[in-house]
C-alpha positions in Angstrom: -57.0 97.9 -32.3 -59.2 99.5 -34.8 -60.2 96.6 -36.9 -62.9 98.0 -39.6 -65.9 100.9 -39.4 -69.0 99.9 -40.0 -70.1 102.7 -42.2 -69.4 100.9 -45.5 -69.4 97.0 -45.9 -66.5 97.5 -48.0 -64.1 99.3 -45.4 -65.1 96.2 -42.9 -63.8 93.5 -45.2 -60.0 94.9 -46.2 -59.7 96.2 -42.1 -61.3 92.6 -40.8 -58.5 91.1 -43.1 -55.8 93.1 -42.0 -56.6 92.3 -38.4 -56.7 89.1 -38.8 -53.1 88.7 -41.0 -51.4 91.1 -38.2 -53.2 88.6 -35.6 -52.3 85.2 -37.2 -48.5 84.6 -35.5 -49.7 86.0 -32.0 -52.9 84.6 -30.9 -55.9 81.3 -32.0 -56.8 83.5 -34.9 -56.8 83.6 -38.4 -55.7 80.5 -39.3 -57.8 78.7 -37.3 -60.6 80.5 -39.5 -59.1 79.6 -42.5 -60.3 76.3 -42.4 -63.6 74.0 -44.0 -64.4 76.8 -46.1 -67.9 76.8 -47.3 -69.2 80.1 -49.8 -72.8 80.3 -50.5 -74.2 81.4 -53.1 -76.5 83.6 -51.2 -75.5 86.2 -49.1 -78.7 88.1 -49.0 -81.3 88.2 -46.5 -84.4 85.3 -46.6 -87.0 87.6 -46.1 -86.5 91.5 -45.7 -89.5 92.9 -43.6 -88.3 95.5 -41.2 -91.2 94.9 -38.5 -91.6 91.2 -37.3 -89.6 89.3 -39.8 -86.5 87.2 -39.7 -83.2 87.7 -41.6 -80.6 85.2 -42.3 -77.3 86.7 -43.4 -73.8 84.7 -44.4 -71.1 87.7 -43.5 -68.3 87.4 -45.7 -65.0 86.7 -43.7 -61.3 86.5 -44.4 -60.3 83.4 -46.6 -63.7 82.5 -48.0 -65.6 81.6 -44.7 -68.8 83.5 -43.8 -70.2 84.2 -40.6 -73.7 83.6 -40.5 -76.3 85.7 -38.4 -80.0 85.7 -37.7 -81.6 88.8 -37.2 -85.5 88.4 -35.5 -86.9 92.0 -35.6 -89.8 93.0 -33.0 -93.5 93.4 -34.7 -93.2 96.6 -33.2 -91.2 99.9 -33.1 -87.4 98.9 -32.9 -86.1 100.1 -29.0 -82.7 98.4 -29.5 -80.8 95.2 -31.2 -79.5 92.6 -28.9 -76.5 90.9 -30.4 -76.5 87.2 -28.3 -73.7 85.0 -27.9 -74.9 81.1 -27.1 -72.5 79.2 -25.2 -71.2 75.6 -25.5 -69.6 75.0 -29.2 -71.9 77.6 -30.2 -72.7 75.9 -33.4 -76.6 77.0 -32.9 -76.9 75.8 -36.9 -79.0 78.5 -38.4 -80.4 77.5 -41.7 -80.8 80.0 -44.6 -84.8 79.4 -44.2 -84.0 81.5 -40.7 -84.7 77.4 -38.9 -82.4 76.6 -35.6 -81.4 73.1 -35.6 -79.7 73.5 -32.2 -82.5 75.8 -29.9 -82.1 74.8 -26.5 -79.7 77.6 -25.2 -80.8 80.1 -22.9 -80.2 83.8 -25.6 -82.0 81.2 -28.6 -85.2 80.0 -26.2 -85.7 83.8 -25.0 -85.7 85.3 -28.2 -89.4 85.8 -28.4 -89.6 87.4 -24.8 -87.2 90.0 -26.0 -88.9 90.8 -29.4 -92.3 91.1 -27.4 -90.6 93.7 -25.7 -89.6 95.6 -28.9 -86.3 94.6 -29.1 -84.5 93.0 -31.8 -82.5 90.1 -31.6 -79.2 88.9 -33.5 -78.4 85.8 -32.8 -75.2 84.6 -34.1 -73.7 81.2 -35.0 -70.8 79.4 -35.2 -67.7 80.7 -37.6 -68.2 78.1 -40.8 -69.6 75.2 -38.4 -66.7 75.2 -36.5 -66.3 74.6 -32.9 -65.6 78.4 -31.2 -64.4 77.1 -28.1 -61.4 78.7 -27.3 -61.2 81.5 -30.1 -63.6 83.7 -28.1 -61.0 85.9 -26.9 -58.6 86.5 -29.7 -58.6 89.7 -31.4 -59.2 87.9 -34.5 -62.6 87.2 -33.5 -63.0 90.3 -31.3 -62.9 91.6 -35.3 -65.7 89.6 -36.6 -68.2 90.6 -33.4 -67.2 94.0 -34.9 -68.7 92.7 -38.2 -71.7 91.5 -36.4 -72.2 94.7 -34.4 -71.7 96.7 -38.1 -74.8 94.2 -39.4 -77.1 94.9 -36.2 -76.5 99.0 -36.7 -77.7 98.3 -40.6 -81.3 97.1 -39.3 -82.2 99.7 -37.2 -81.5 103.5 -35.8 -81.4 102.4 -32.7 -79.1 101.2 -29.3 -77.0 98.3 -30.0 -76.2 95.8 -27.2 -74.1 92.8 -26.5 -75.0 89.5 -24.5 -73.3 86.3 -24.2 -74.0 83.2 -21.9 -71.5 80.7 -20.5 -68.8 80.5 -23.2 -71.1 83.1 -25.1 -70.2 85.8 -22.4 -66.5 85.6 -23.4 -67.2 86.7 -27.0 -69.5 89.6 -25.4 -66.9 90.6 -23.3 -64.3 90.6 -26.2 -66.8 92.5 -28.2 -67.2 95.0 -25.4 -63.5 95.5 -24.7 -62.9 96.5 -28.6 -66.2 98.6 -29.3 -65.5 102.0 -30.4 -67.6 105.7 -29.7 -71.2 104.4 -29.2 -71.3 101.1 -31.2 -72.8 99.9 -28.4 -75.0 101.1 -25.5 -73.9 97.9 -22.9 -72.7 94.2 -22.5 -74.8 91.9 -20.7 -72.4 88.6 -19.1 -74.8 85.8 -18.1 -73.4 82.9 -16.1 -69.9 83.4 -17.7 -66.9 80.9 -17.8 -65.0 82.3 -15.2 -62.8 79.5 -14.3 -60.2 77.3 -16.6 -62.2 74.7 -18.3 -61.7 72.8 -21.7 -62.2 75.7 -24.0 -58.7 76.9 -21.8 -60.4 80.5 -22.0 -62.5 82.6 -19.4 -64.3 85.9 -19.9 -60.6 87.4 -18.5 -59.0 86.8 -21.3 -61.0 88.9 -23.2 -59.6 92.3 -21.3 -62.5 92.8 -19.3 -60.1 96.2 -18.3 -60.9 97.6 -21.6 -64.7 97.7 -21.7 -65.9 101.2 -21.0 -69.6 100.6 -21.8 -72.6 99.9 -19.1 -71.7 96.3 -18.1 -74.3 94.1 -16.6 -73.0 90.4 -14.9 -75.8 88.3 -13.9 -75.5 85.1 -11.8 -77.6 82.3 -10.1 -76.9 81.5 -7.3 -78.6 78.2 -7.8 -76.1 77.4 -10.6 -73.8 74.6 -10.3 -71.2 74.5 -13.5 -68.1 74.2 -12.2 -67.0 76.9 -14.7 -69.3 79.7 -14.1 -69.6 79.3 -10.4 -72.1 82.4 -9.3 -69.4 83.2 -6.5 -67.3 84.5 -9.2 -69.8 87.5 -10.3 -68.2 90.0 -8.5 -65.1 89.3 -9.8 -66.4 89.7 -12.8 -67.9 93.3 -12.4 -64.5 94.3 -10.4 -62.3 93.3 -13.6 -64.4 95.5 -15.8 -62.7 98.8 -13.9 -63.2 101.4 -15.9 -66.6 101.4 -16.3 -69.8 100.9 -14.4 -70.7 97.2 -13.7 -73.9 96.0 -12.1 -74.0 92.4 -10.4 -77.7 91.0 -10.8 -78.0 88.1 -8.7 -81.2 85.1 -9.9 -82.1 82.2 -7.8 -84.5 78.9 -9.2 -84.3 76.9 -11.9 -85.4 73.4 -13.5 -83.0 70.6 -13.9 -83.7 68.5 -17.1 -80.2 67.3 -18.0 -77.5 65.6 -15.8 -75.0 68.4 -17.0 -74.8 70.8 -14.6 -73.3 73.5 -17.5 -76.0 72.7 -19.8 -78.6 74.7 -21.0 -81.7 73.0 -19.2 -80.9 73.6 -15.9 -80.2 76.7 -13.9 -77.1 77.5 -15.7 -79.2 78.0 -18.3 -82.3 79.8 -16.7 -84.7 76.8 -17.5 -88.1 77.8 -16.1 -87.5 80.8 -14.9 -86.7 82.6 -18.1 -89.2 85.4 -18.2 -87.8 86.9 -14.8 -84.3 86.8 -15.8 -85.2 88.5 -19.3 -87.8 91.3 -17.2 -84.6 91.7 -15.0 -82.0 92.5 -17.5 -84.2 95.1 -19.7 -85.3 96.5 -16.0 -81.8 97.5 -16.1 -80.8 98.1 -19.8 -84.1 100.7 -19.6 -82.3 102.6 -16.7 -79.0 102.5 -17.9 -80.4 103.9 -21.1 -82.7 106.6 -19.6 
């Protein structure tokens, strides 16, 4: 469903807000974001350089809530945006000085290898400090990673591109399955929920069957959440059918927490972060060439 364009900030808002009405009696959507509302007074960006500086941005939403985004733009010429889902709760806890109070996922700790390489990052937090577990996959949200998409178009001319880890990857996969034309170049699904957990939502529920952009699913093999178990990858890249979906097997990995689905640990890439990131634009550079 078409949900908003992103040429004017104005068109966004009244489709975002139909979508999420229409939504409301079918799915976990817009009333569960119509709760703990919270409007700032400043909605503008922190700092505004274009070349190596960060930008904090509170998106208005439906109801009064905001989404709030980061945007971390490369010192150098702009080769594409990354728009990264974190996994967990996903309440990463962006503050308006562009500070992250919660750093220790994988797409938040890498963000400096992928600005080295020219690309921009948008790194995007919880819905009004809420808990996004389980809300992944509705349309209602699939609209507001439309809204985010719309803000990583408005920094730069260039390729826009979705990642998600662990929980994350189900919001990239619904943002995949409802981009429209060439709002984005690919999705990238790292160590995604593939199996029934407590959020009671895997990246399947997000209609893998309706993503027709370059999909990427990586896995480690050395990973041991019960919820993302590597074996699963293929699955993964199969459900996407009707588009062309790479499986990008890791291996290594430190273990510095007794959770096996945390972030420090292989599930997360600990320690082995630079080959993963050197891996994935390997491949988002040929699947753009």
């Amino acid at each position: 469903m078409s949900v908003f364009s992103h040429k004017t900030a104005a068109l966004r808002s009244s489709l975002v807000a139909a979508t999420l009405c229409a939504f409301a009696a079918t799915c976990a959507s817009a009333s569960e974001f119509e709760t703990h509302h919270h409007k700032l007074a400043n909605e503008e960006a922190v700092s505004d350089a274009p070349q190596g500086g960060v930008i904090v941005r509170d998106l208005p939403l439906e109801g009064g809530q905001f989404q709030r985004v980061l945007y971390d733009a490369p010192p150098s010429r702009v080769r594409g945006i990354i728009v990264m889902f974190s996994g967990g709760a996903d309440d990463i806890g962006i503050e308006k000085d562009g500070v992250i109070r919660h750093g220790d996922n994988f797409v938040v700790r890498s963000r400096d290898l992928w600005t080295a390489k020219g690309y921009g990052v948008v790194l995007v937090d919880a819905i009004d400090h809420q808990s996004m577990r389980g809300k992944r996959s509705t349309d209602a949200y699939a609209a507001v990673t439309r809204e985010v998409v719309a803000f990583a178009h408005e920094q730069a001319d260039a390729p826009v591109w979705v990642m998600g880890t662990s929980q994350g990857s189900i919001a990239a996969m619904n943002a995949a399955s409802h981009a429209r034309g060439e709002e984005l170049a690919g999705v990238i699904l790292t160590e995604s929920v593939s199996i029934l957990g407590a959020s009671h939502e895997t990246v399947f529920d997000a209609h893998p069957e309706d993503v027709h952009v370059p999909a990427l699913v990586v896995a480690n093999k050395d990973d041991r959440c019960k919820v993302a178990p590597p074996s699963m990858a293929d699955a993964i890249a199969h459900s996407m059918r009707n588009t062309r979906a790479t499986v990008l097997f890791e291996q290594g990995g430190e273990v510095r927490s007794s959770n096996e689905c945390a972030s420090l640990s292989p599930h997360g890439y600990y320690g082995i972060e630079d080959k993963v990131v050197n891996d994935i634009a390997e491949w988002m550079a040929h699947v753009g060439a």
